[in-house]
PQR file of N, CA, C, O and H, with PARSE charges and radii, in Angstrom:
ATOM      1  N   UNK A   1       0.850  -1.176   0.000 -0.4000 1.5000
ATOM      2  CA  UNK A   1       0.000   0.000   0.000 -0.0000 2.0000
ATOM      3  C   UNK A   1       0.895   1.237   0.000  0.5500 1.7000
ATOM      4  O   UNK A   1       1.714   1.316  -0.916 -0.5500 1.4000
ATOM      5  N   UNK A   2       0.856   1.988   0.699 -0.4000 1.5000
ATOM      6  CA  UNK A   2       1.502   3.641   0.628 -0.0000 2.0000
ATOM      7  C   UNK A   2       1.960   3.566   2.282  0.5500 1.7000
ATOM      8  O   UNK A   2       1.359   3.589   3.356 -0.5500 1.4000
ATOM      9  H   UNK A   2       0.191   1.924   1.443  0.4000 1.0000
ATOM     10  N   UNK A   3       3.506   3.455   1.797 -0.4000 1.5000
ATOM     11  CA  UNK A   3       4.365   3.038   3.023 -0.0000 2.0000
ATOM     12  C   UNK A   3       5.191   4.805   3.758  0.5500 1.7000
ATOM     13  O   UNK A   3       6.393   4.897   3.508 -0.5500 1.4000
ATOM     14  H   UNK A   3       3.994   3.437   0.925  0.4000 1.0000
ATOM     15  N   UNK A   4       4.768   5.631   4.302 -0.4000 1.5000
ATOM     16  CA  UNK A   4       4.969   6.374   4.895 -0.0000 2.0000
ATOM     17  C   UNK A   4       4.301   8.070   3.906  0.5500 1.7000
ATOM     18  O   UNK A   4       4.480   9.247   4.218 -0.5500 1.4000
ATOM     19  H   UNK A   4       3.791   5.557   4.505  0.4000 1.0000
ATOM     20  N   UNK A   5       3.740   7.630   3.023 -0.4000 1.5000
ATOM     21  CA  UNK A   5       2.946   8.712   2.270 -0.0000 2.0000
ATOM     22  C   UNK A   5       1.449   9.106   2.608  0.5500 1.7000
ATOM     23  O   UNK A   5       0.593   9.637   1.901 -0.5500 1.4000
ATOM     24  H   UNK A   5       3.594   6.674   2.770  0.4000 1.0000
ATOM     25  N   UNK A   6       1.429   8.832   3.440 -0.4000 1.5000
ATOM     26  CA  UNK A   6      -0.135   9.110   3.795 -0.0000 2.0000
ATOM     27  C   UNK A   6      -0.080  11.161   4.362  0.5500 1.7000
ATOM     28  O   UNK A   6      -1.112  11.793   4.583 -0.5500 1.4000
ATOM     29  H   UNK A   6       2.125   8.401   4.014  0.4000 1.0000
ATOM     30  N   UNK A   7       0.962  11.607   4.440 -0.4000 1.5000
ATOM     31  CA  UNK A   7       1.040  12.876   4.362 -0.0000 2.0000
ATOM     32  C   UNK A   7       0.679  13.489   3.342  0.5500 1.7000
ATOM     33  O   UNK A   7      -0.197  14.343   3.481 -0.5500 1.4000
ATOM     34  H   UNK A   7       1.801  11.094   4.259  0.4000 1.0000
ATOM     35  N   UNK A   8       1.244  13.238   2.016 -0.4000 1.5000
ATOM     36  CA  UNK A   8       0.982  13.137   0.656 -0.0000 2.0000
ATOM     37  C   UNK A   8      -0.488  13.190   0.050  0.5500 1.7000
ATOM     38  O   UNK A   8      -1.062  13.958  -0.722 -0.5500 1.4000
ATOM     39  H   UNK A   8       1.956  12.544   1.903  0.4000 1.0000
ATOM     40  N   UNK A   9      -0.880  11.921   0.806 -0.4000 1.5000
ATOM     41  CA  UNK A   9      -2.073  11.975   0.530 -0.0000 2.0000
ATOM     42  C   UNK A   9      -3.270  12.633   0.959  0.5500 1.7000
ATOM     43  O   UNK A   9      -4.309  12.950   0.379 -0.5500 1.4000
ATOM     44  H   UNK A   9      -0.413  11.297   1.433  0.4000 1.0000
ATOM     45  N   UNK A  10      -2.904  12.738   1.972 -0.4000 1.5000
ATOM     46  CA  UNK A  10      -3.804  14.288   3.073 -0.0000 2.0000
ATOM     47  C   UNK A  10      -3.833  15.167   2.178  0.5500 1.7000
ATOM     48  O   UNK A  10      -4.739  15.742   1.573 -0.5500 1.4000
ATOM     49  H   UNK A  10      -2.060  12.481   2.443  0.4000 1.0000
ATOM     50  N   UNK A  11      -3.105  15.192   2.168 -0.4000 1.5000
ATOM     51  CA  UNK A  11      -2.640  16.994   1.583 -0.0000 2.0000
ATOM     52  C   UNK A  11      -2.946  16.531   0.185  0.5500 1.7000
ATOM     53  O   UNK A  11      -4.172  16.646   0.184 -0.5500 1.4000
ATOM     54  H   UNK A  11      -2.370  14.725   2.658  0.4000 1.0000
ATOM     55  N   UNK A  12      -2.658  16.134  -0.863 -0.4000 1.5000
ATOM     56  CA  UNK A  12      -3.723  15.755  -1.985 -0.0000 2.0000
ATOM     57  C   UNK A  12      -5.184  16.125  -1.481  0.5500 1.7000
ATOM     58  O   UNK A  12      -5.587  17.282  -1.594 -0.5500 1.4000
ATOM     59  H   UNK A  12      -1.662  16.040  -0.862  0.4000 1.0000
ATOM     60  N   UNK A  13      -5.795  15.349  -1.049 -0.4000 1.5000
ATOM     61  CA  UNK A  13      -7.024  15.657  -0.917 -0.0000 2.0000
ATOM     62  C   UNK A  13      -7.899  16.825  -0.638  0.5500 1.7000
ATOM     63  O   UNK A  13      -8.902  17.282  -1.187 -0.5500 1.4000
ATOM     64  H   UNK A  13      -5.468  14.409  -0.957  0.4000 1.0000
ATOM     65  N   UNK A  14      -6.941  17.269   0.757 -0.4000 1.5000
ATOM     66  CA  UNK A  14      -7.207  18.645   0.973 -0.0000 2.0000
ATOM     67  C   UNK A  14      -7.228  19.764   0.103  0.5500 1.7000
ATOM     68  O   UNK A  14      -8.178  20.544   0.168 -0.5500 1.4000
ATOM     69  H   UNK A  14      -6.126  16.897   1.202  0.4000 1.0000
ATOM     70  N   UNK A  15      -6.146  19.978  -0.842 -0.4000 1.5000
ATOM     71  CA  UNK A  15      -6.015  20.761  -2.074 -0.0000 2.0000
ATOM     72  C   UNK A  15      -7.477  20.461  -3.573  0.5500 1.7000
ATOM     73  O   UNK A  15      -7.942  21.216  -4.427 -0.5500 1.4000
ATOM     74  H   UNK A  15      -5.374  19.345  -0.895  0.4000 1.0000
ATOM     75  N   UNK A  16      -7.718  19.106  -3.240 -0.4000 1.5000
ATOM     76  CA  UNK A  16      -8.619  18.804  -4.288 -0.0000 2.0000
ATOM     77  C   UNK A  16      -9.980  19.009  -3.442  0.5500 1.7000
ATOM     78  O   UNK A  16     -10.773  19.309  -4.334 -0.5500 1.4000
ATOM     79  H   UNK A  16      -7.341  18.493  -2.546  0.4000 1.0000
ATOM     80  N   UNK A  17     -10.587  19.016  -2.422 -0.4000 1.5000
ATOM     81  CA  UNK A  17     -11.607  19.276  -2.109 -0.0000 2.0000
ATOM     82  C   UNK A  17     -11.581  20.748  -1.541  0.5500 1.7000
ATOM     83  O   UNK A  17     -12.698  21.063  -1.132 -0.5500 1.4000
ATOM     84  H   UNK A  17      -9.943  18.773  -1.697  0.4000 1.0000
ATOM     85  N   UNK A  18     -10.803  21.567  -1.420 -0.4000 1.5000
ATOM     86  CA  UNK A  18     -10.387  22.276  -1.727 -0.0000 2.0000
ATOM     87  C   UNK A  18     -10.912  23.689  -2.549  0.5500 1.7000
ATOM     88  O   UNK A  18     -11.451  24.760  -2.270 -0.5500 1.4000
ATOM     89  H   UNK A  18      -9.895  21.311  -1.752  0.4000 1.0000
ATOM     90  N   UNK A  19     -10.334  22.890  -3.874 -0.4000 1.5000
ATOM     91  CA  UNK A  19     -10.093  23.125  -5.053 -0.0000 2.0000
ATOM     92  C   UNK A  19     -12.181  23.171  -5.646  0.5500 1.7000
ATOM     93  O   UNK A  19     -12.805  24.144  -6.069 -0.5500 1.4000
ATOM     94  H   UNK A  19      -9.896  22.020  -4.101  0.4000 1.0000
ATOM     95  N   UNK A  20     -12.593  21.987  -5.457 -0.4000 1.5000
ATOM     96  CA  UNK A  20     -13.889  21.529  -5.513 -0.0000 2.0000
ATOM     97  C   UNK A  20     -14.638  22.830  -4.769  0.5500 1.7000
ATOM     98  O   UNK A  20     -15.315  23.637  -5.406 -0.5500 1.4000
ATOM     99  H   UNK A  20     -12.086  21.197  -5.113  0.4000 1.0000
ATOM    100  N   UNK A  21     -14.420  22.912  -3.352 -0.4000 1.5000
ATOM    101  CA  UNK A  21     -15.578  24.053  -2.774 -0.0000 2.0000
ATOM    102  C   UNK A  21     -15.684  25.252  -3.501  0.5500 1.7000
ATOM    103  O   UNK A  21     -16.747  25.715  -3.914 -0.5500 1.4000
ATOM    104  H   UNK A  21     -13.870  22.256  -2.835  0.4000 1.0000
ATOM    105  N   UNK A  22     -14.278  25.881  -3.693 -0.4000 1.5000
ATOM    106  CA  UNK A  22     -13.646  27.373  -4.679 -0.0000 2.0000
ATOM    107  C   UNK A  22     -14.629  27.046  -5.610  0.5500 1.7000
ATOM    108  O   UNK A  22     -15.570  27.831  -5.720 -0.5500 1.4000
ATOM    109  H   UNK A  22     -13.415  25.506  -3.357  0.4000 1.0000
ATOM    110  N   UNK A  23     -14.598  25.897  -6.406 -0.4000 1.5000
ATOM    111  CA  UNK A  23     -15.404  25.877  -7.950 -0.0000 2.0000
ATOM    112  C   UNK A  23     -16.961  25.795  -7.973  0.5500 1.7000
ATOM    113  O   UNK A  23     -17.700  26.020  -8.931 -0.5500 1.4000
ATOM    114  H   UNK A  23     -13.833  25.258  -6.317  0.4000 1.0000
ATOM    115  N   UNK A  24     -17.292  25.426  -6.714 -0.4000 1.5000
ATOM    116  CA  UNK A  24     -18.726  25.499  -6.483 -0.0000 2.0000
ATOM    117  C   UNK A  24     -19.395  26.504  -5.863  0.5500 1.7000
ATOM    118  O   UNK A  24     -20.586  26.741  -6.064 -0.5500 1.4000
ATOM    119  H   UNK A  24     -16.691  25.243  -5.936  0.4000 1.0000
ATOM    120  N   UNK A  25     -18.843  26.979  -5.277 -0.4000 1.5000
ATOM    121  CA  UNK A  25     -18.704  28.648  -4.399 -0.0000 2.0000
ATOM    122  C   UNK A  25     -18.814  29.768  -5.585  0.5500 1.7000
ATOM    123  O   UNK A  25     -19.562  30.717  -5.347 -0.5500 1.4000
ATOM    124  H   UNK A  25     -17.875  26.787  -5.113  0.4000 1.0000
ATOM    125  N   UNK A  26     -18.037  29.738  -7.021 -0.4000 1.5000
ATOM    126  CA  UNK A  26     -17.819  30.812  -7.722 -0.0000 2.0000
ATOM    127  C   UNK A  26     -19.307  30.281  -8.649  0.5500 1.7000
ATOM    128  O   UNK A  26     -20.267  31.036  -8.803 -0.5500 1.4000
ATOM    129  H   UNK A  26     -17.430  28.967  -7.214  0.4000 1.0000
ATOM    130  N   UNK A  27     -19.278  29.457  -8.967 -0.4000 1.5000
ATOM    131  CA  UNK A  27     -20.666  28.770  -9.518 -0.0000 2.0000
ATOM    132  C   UNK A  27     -22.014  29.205  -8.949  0.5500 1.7000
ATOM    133  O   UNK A  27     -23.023  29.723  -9.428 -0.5500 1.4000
ATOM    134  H   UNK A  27     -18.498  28.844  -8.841  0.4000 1.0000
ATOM    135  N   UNK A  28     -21.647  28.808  -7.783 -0.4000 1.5000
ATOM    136  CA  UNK A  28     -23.057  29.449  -6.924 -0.0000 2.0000
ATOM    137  C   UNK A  28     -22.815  31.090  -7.283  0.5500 1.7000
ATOM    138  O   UNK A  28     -23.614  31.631  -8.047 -0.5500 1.4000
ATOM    139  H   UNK A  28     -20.828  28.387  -7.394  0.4000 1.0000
ATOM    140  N   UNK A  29     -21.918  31.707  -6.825 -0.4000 1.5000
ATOM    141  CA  UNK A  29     -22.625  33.082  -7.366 -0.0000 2.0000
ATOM    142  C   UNK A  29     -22.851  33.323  -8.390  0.5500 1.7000
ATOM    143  O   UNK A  29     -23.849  33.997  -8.645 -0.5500 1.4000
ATOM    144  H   UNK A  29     -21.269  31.267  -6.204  0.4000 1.0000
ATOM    145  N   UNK A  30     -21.859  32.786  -9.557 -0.4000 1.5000
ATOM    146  CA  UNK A  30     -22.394  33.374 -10.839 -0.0000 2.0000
ATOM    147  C   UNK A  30     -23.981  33.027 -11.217  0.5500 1.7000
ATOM    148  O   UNK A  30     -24.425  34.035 -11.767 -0.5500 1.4000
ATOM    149  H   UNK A  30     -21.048  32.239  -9.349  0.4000 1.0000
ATOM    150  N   UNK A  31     -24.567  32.442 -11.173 -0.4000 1.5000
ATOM    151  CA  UNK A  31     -25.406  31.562 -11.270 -0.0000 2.0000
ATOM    152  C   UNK A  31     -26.744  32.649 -10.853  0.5500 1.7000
ATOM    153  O   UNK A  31     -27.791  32.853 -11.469 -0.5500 1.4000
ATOM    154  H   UNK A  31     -24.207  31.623 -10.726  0.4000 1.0000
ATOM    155  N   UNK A  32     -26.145  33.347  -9.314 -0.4000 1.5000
ATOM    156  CA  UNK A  32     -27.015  34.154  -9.107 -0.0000 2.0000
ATOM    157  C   UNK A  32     -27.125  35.308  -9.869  0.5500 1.7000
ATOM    158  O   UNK A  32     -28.216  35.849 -10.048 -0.5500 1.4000
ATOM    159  H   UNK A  32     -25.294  33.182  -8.815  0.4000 1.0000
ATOM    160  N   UNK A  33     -26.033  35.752 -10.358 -0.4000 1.5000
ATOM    161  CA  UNK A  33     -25.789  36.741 -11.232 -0.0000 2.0000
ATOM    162  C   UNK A  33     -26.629  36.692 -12.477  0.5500 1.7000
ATOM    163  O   UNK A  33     -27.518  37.463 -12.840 -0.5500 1.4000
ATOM    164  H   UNK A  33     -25.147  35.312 -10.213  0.4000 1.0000
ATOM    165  N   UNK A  34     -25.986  35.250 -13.242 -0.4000 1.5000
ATOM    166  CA  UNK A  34     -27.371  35.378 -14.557 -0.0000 2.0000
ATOM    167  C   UNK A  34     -28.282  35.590 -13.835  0.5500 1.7000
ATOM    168  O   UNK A  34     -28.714  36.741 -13.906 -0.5500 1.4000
ATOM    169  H   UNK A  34     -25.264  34.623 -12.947  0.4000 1.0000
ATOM    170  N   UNK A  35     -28.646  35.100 -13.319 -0.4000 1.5000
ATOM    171  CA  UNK A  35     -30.261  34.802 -12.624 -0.0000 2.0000
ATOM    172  C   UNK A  35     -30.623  36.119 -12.675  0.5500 1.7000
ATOM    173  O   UNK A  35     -31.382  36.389 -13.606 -0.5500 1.4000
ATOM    174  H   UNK A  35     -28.295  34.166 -13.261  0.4000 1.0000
ATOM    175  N   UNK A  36     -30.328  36.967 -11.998 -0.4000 1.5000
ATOM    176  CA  UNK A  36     -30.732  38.781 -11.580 -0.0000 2.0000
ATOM    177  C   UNK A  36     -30.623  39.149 -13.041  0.5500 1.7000
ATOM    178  O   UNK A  36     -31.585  39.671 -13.605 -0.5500 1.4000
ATOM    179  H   UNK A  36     -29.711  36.748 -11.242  0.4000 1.0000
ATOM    180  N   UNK A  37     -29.405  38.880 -13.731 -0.4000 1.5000
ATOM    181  CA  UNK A  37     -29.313  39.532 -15.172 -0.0000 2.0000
ATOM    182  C   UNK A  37     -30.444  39.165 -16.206  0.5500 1.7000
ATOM    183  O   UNK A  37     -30.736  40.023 -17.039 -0.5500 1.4000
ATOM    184  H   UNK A  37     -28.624  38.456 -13.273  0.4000 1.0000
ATOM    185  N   UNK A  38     -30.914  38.301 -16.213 -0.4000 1.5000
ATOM    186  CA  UNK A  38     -32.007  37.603 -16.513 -0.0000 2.0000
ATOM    187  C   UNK A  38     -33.638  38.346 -16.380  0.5500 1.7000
ATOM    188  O   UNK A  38     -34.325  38.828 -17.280 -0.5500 1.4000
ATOM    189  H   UNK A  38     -30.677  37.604 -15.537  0.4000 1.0000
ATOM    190  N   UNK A  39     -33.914  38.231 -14.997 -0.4000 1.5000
ATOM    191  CA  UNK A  39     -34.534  39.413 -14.368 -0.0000 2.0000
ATOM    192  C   UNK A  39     -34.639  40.728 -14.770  0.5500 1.7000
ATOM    193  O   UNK A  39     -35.710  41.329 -14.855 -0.5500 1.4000
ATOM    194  H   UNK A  39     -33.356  37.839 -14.265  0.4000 1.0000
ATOM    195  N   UNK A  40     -33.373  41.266 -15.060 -0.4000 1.5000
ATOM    196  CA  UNK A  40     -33.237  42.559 -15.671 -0.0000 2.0000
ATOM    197  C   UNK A  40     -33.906  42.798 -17.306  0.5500 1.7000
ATOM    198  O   UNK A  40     -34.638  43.661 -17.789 -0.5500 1.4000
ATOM    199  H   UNK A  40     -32.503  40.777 -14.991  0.4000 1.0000
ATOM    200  N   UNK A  41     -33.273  41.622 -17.825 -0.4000 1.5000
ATOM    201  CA  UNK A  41     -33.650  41.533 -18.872 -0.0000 2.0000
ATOM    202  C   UNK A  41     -34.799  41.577 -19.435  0.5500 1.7000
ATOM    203  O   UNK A  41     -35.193  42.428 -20.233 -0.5500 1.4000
ATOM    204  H   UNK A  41     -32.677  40.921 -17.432  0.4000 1.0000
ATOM    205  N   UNK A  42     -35.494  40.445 -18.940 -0.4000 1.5000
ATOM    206  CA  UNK A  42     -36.985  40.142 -19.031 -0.0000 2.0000
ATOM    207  C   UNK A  42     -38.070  41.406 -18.690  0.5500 1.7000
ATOM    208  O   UNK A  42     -38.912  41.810 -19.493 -0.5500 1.4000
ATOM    209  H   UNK A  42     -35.174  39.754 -18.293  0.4000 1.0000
ATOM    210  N   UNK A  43     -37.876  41.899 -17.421 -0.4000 1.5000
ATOM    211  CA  UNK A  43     -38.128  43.127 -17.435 -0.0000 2.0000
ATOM    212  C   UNK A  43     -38.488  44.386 -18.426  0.5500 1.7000
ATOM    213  O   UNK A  43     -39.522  44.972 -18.746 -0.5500 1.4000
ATOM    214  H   UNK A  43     -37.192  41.570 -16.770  0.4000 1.0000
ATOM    215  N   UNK A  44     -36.875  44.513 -18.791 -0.4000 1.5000
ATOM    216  CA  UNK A  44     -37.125  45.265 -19.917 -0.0000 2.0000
ATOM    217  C   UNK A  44     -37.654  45.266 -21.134  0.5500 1.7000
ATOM    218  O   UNK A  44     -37.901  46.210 -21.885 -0.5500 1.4000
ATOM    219  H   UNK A  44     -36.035  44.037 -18.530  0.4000 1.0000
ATOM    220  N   UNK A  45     -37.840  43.858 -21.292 -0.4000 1.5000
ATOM    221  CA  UNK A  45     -38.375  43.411 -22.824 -0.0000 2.0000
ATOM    222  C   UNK A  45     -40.129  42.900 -22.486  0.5500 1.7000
ATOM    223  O   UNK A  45     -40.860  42.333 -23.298 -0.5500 1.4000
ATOM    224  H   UNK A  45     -37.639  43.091 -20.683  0.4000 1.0000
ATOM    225  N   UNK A  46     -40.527  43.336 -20.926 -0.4000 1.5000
ATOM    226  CA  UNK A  46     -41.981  43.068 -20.666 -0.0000 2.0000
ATOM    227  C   UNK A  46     -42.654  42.063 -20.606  0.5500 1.7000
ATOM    228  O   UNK A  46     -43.875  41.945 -20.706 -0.5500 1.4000
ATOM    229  H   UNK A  46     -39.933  43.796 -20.266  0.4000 1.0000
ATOM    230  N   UNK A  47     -41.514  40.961 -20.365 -0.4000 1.5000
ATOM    231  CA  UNK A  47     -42.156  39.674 -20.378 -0.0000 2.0000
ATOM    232  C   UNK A  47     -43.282  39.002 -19.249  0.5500 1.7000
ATOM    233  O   UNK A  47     -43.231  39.541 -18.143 -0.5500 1.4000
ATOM    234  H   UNK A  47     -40.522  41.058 -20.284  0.4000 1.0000
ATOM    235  N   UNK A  48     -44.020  38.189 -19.360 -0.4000 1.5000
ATOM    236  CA  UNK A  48     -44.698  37.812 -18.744 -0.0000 2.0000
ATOM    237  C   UNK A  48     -44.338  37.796 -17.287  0.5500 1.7000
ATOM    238  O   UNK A  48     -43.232  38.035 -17.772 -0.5500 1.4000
ATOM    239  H   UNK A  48     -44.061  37.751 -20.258  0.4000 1.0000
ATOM    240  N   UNK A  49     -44.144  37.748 -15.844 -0.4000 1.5000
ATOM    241  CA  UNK A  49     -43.547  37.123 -14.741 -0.0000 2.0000
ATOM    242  C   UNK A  49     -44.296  35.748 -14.610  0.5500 1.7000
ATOM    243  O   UNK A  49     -45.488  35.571 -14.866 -0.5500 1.4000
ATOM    244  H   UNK A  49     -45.042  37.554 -15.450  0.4000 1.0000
ATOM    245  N   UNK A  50     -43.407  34.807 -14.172 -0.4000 1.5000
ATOM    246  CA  UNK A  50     -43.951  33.470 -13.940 -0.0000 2.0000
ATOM    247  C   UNK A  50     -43.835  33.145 -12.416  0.5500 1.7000
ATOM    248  O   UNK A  50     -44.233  32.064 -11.983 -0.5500 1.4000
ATOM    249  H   UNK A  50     -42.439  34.951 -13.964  0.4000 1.0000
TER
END
């Protein structure tokens, strides 16, 4: 198996989940962003609200 690397591997993981929250975190806001931009949009062009 992994004979004194399990430091290695911590720390791998940590960097990749990590890495994972950052990318879901910037996602989640953008996301809100279209969303409002969207809003804006629709708005202006008088669309129905649903």
């Amino acid at each position: 198996m992994i004979a004194g690397g399990w430091n290695f591997v911590i720390a791998a993981y940590a960097v990749t989940f990590g890495g994972l929250a950052i990318l879901a975190l910037v996602v989640a806001i953008r996301a809100r962003q279209w969303a409002n931009r969207a809003r804006s949009l629709d708005a202006k062009q008088g669309a129905p609200k649903s």
